[in-house]
Structure formats: C-alpha cells, structure tokens
C-alpha positions in Angstrom: 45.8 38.1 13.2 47.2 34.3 12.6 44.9 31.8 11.3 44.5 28.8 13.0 42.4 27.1 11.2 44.7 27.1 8.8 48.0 26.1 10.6 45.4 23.4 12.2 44.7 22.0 8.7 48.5 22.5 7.3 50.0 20.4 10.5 46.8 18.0 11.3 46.0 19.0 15.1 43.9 17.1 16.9 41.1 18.6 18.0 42.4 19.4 22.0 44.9 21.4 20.4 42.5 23.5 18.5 40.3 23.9 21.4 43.9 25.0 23.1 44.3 27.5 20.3 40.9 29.0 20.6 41.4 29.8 24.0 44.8 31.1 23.3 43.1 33.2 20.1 41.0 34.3 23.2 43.3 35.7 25.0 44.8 37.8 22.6 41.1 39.9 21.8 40.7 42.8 23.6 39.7 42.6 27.1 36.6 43.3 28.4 37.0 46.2 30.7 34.1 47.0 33.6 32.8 50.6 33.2 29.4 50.8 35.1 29.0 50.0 39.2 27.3 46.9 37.7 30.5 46.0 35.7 32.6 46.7 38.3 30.6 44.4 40.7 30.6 41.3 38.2 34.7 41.6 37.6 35.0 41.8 41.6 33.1 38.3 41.9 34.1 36.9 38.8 38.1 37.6 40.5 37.1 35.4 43.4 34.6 33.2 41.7 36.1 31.5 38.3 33.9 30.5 35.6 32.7 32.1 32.1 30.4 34.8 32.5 28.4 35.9 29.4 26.6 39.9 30.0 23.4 41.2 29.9 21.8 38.0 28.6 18.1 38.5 26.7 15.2 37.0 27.9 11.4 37.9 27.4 11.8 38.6 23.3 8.2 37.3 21.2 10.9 36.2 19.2 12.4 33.4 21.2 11.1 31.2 24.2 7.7 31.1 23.2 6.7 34.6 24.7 3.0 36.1 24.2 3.1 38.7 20.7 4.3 41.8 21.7 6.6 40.7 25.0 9.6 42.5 25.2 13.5 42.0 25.7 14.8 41.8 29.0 18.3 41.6 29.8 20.0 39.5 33.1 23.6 41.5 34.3 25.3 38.2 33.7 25.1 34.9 33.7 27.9 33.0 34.8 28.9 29.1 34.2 30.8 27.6 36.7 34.1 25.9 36.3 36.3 24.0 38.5 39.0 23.2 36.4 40.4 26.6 35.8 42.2 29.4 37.4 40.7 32.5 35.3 37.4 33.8 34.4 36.4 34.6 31.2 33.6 37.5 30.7 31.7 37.9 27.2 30.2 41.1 27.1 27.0 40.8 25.1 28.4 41.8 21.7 30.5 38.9 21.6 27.6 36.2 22.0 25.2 34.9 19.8 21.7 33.9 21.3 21.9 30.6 19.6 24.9 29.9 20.5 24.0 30.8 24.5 21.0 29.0 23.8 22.8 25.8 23.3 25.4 26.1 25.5 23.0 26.4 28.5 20.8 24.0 27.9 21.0 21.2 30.5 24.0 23.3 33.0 23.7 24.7 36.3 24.2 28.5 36.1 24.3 31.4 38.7 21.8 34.2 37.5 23.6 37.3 38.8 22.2 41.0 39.0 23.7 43.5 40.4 22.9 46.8 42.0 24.6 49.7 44.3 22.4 48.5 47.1 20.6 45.3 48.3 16.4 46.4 47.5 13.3 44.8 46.9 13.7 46.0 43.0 16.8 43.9 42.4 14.9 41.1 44.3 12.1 41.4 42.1 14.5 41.1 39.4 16.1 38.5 39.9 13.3 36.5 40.6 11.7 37.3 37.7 14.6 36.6 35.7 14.5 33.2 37.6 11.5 32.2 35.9 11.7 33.9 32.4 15.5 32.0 32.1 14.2 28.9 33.3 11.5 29.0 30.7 12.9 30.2 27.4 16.5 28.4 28.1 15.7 25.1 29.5 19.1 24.8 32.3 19.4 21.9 34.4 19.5 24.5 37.8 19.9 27.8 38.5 21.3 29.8 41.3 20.3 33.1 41.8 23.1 35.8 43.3 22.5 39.4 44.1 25.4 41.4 44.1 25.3 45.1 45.8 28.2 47.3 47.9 25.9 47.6 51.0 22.9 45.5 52.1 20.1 45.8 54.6 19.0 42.9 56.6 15.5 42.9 56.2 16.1 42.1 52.8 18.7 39.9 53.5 16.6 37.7 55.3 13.6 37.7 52.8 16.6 36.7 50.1 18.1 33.6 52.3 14.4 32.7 52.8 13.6 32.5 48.7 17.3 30.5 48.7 19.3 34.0 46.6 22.6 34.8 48.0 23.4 38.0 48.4 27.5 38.9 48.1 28.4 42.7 49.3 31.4 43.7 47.6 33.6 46.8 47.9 34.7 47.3 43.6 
C-alpha cells in the first residue's frame, strides 16, 4: 500500500488534495459487501439514496452518553449522513469506525436513523423509536429522520409510522 502522507509531505499538497487522496486511499480497501437481508436492504437504498452510511452504530453503553450503571449496548442498522454533492455512497461497516470519531462527526448534522427488517411490524417500530431517543441523547445531532426499511409492509402499520413522521421504504434486494 502507497503512503500518502508521505508523498503529501515530499511534494507539499495542500490539504484538498490530501482529502482527495484519502478518498482515493478509500476506494482502494476492500468493499463492504451486504450478507444479511438487513445488509442487503441498506445497499438497495444507499444505491438510490447517496450519502455515507456508518453500520450497526452503539448506543445505550454505561460507558458513553451518560447511561444509568449497568445499561447495555444497543446497535442502530445504519446510520446514514446525507450528501448532495456526490454521486456514490460510501458504507462503513462497524469495524471500520471508531465511536469517537462517530461521536464527533455527528454532532450538530442531520442524519437518517435506518433499521431494517424482512417485514414492516410494530417491533422494528419500537425500534426505531427507541433508537430515536437513545441517539438523540448520547450523540447530540442537530435532527434526525427516522426510515424503516422492510420488502413487504402492512398498512396498519404504515399509517401509525406516517402518523409518528418515519418513512417507511419497501424494497425488493
């Protein structure tokens, strides 16, 4: 693997250029490739809606966010930053993340909290509601959106989702 830092230092880039080479380091890691139903979900939206997605995103630990002694780690599918200037999406699967570094780079955005499941139900509704308020607490964004994503959906729930403002995308992976 080249070093950039290196060949930034030997021929003084400015620092766009070395953000440009970081995404072009990027590109050349492995790509994340969707193995669950709930993978396969995220990559079918992330195809049609760009942005950086970061996966199964903790929440809930004593350890951060001020949690009661004894709370316990919770993860969100994915969490996904919009962007308007770009025509790809990046995904970060968890292991290529650090808390702090999420941690800062949320603070003060507008996300989409995203969980997906097979079908629509009042579990992943409950989920992502409670993920609603746990996020907002221990990460501090500036708003968040909340997105259900499921391959088949009933209306019932559909309705009680459009009436706590969640939208619900059915997608065929």
């Amino acid at each position: 693997m080249i070093c950039w830092r290196k060949i930034i230092q030997n021929q003084s880039k400015s620092i766009v250029q070395y953000e440009q080479l970081l995404d072009f380091n990027m590109i050349l890691k492995e790509q994340w490739t969707p193995r669950t139903l709930e993978d396969k979900l995220i990559h079918s939206y992330s195809l049609e809606n760009k942005g950086t997605y970061y996966l199964e995103v903790p929440i809930g630990s004593s350890k951060n966010g001020n949690w009661p002694p004894k709370s316990r780690i919770r993860r969100i599918d994915a969490v996904k930053f919009p962007l308007k200037t770009t025509n790809s999406s990046h995904i970060y699967p968890q292991k290529e993340f650090s808390y702090k570094k999420f941690k800062e780079e949320v603070s003060h955005k507008s996300v989409e909290l995203i969980e997906a499941k097979k079908r629509l139900n009042r579990l992943v509704i409950g989920q992502v509601i409670a993920g609603y308020d746990m996020f907002m607490r221990e990460y501090n964004p500036k708003k968040v959106d909340m997105v259900i994503l499921c391959t088949g959906a009933d209306p019932a729930l559909e309705w009680v989702c459009q009436k706590r403002d969640i939208e619900v995308e059915i997608i065929n992976p």
